[in-house]
C-alpha positions as CSV (number, residue, x, y, z in Angstrom):
1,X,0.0,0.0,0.0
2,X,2.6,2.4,0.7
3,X,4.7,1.6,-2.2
4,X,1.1,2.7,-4.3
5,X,1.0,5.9,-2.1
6,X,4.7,6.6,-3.3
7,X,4.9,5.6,-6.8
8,X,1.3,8.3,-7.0
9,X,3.1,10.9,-5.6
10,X,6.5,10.5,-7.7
11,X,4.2,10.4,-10.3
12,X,2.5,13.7,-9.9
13,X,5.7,15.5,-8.6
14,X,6.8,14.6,-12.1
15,X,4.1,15.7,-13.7
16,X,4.3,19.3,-12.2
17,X,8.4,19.8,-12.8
18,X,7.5,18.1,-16.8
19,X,4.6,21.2,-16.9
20,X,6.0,23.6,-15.4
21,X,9.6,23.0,-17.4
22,X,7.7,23.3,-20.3
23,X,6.5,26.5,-19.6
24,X,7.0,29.7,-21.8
25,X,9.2,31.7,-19.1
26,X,9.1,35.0,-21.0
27,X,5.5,34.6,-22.0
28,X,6.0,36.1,-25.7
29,X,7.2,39.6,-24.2
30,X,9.3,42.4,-25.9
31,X,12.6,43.3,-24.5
32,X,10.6,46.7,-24.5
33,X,8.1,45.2,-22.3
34,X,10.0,43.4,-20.3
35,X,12.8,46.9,-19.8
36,X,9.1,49.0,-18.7
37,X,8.2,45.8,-16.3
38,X,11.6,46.8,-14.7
39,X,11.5,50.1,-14.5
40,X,8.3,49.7,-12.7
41,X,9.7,47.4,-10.5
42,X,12.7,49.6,-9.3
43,X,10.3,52.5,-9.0
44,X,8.6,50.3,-6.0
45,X,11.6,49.1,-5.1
46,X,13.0,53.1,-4.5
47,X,9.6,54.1,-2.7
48,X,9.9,51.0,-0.4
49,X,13.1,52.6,1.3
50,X,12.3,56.2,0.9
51,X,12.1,58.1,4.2
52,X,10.5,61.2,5.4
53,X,11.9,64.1,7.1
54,X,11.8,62.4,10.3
55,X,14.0,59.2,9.1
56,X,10.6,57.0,9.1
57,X,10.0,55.2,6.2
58,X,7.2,57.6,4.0
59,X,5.4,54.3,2.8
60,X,3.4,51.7,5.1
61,X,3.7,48.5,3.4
62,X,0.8,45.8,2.9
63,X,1.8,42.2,1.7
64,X,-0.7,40.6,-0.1
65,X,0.0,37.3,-2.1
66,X,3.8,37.5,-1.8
67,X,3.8,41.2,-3.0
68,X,3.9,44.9,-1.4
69,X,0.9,47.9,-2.1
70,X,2.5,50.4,-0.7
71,X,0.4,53.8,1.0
72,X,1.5,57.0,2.7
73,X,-1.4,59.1,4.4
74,X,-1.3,62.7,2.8
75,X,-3.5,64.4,5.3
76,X,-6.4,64.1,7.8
77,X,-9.3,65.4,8.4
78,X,-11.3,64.3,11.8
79,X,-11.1,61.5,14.3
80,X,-12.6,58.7,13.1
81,X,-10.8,55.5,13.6
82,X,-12.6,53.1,12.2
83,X,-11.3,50.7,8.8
84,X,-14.2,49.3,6.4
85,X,-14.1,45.7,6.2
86,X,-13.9,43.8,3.0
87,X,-17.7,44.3,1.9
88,X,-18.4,48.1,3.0
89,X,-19.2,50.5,0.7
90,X,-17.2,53.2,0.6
91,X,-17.2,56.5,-1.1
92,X,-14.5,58.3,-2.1
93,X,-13.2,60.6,-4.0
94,X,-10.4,58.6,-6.4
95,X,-8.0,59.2,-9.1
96,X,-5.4,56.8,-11.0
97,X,-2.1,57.3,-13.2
98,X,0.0,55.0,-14.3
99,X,4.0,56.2,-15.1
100,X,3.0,59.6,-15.5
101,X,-0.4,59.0,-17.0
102,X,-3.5,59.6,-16.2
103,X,-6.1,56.7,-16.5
104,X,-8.9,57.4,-14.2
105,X,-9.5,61.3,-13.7
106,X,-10.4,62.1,-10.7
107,X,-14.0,61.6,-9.5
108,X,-16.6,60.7,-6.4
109,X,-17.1,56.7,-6.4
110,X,-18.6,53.9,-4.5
111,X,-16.9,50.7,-4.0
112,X,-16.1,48.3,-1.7
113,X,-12.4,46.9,-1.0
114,X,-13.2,43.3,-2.3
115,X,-14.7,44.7,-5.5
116,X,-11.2,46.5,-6.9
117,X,-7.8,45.5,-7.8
118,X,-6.0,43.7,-5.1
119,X,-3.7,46.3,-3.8
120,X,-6.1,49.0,-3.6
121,X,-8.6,46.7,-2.0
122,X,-6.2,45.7,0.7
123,X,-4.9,49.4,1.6
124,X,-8.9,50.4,1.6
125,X,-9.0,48.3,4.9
126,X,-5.9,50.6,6.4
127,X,-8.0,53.5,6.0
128,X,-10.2,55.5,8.0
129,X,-13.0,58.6,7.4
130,X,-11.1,62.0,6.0
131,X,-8.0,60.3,5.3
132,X,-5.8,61.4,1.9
133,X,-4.0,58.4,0.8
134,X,-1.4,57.7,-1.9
135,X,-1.8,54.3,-2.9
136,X,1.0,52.5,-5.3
137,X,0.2,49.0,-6.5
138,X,2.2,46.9,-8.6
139,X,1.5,45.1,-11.4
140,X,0.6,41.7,-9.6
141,X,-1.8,43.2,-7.5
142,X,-3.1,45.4,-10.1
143,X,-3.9,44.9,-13.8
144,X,-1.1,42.3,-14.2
145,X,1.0,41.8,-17.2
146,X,-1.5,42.5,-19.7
147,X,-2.8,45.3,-21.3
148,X,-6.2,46.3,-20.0
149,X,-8.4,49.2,-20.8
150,X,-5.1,51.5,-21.9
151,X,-2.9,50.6,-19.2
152,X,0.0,48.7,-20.4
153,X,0.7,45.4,-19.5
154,X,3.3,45.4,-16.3
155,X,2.2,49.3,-14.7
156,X,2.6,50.0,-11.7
157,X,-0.5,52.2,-10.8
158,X,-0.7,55.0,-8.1
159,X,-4.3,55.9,-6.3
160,X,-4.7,59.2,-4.7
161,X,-7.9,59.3,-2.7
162,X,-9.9,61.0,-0.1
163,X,-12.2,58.6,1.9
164,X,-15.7,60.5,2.4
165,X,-17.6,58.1,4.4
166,X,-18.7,54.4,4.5
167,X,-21.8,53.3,3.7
C-alpha cells in the first residue's frame, strides 16, 4: 500500500516539474516590455526605502499574495478611527495614473475593497473617514501583465484618494 501511495506521488511530482519545465518563461514579451516591467519594478523598489523628514520610512507596506501595495497618508481630516471591512461600501473621491499617465480622472465613487484591484482593496481596509491616501500598487496586484483598458501590460498604478464616508 505504501509503495502505491509513493509511486502516485512520484508520479504527480513529475508531472508538475514536466509542466512547469515546459513553460513559456518570458511569456511572448518584448525586450521593450519586459525593460518598462523593470522600470516599474525599481520605482517600488525606490519608494519601499524612501524616508521622510523624520528618518521613518514615507510608505506603510501591505503584503498581499507575496507582493507589497504600498500607501503613505497625505493628510487628515477628523477622528474617526474606524477601517471598512472587505464588503463596506465606501465612497470616495479617487483618481489613478500610471508612469505619468492619467487613466482614471479624478471623480466621487462607490466601491467596496473586495470589489477593486488587489492592492487597492487591501490598503482600503488601512484606511479611515477623511483620510488622503497615496496608494502605489504593482502590477501583480493590479492589472497584471496585460494590457487592459489602456494601461500597459506590467504598470505599476498609483491611487490618490480622499475617503468620504462608508456606507
Amino acid at each position: 500500500m505504501k509503495r502505491s501511495i509513493y509511486a502516485v506521488i512520484s508520479l504527480m511530482m513529475a508531472m508538475v516539474v514536466g509542466f512547469t519545465a515546459c513553460g513559456d518563461d518570458d511569456k511572448g514579451f518584448s525586450a521593450e516590455q519586459i525593460a518598462y516591467f523593470e522600470k516599474n519594478l525599481e520605482f517600488i523598489r525606490e519608494k519601499k526605502v524612501l524616508k521622510g523628514d523624520d528618518g521613518e520610512l514615507l510608505y506603510k507596506q501591505v503584503v498581499l499574495g507575496g507582493d507589497t501595495a504600498l500607501y503613505r497618508v497625505l493628510g487628515k481630516e477628523g477622528e474617526e478611527t474606524q477601517c471598512p471591512t472587505s464588503q463596506t461600501p465606501v465612497t470616495m473621491i479617487l483618481k489613478g495614473d500610471f508612469s505619468g499617465q492619467n487613466f482614471q480622472k479624478e471623480m466621487t465613487m462607490t466601491l467596496t475593497p473586495a470589489g477593486v484591484v488587489p492592492g487597492l482593496g487591501a490598503i482600503l481596509l488601512n484606511n479611515t473617514i477623511g483620510e488622503r491616501v497615496e496608494a502605489i500598487i504593482p502590477a501583480n496586484l493590479g492589472y497584471g501583465y496585460y494590457d487592459y483598458r489602456g494601461v500597459p501590460a506590467g504598470s505599476t498604478l498609483i491611487f490618490t484618494y480622499t475617503i468620504e464616508k462608508f456606507n
